[in-house]
N, C-alpha and C positions, 0 to 999 in steps of 0.2 A: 224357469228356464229349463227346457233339456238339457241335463250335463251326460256327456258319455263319460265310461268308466274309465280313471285316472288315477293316479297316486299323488295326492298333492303334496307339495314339497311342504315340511316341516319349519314353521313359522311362529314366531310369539302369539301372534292373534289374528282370528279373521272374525268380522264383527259383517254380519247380513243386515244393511241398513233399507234394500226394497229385493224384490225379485218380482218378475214379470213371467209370462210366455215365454219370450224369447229376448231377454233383457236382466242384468243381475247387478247389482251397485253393494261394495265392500268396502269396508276400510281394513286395511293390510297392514298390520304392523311386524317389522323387522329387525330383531334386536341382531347386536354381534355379532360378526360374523355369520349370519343367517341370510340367504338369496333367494332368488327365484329362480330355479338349471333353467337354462337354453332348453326354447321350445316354441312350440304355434301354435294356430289356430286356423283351422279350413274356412270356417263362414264369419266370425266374429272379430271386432276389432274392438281392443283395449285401449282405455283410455285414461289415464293417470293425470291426478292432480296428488303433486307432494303437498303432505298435513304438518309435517316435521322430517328434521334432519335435509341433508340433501341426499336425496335417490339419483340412483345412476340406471336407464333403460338403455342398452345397447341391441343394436340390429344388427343383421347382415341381409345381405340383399333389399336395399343398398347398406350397405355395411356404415353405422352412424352410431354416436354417442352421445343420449338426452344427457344433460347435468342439471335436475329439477329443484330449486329450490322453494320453499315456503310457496303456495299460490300459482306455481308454475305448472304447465301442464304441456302433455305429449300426446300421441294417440301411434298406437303400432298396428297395421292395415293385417288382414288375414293372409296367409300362408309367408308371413316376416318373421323368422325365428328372433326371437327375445330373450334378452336375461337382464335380469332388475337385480338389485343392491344398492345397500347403505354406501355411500363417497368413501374407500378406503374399509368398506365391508363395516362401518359403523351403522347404530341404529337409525331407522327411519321409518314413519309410518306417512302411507298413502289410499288415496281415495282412487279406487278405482271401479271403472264402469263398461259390461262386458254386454256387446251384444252388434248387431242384433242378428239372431237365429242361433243356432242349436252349439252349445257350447262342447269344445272337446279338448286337449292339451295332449300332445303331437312332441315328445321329448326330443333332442336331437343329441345327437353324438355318445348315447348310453345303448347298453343291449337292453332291448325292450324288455325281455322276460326277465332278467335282473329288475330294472328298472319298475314292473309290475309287484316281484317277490321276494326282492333285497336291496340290497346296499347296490349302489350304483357304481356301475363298473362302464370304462370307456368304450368305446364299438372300435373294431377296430375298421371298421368303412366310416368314414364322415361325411 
């Protein structure tokens, strides 16, 4: 899969179980207090089935709250900003499947160039 360059958020484990062209299948695991920040995707849509724990996908436009447990599954459509977490920021691990076309992550509500070269700091535009 094309990935453009990103900073990915800081996670227990990301385990690469296929990759394609333009198609990438992971399983994501998320200990403690560990999430995914608020962000998109231009051409791709994510597709989550929870492995363990229950996972929390939250969107905005339309502003909505998945509560995924064991087997369950969601899918977040491209340009829907997203933030994933454990139920109460507990652990969780999830299968998730990205595609299809050129994959990129679009953070929202950080200063970009922080966000590229440090600690993440709030924007103050949102």
């Amino acid at each position: 899969m094309q990935v453009k360059e990103y900073l990915p958020a800081t996670i227990s484990g990301r385990e690469l179980i296929m990759e394609g062209t333009d198609i990438r299948v992971q399983i994501l695991t998320l200990d403690e207090g560990e999430s995914i920040p608020w962000h998109f995707h231009s051409e791709i849509t994510d597709y989550f089935v929870c492995l363990e724990g229950t996972l929390v996908v939250e969107t905005k436009a339309p502003s909505n709250t998945h509560f995924l447990e064991v087997g369950e599954r969601c899918s977040v459509s491209p340009m829907n900003a997203h933030y994933v977490h454990g139920l109460e920021m507990s652990k969780a691990k999830f299968l998730i499947l990205q595609g299809v076309g050129v994959y990129d992550n679009i953070p929202v509500g950080v200063n970009k160039l922080s966000y590229r070269q440090g600690p993440q700091e709030q924007d103050d535009r949102e």
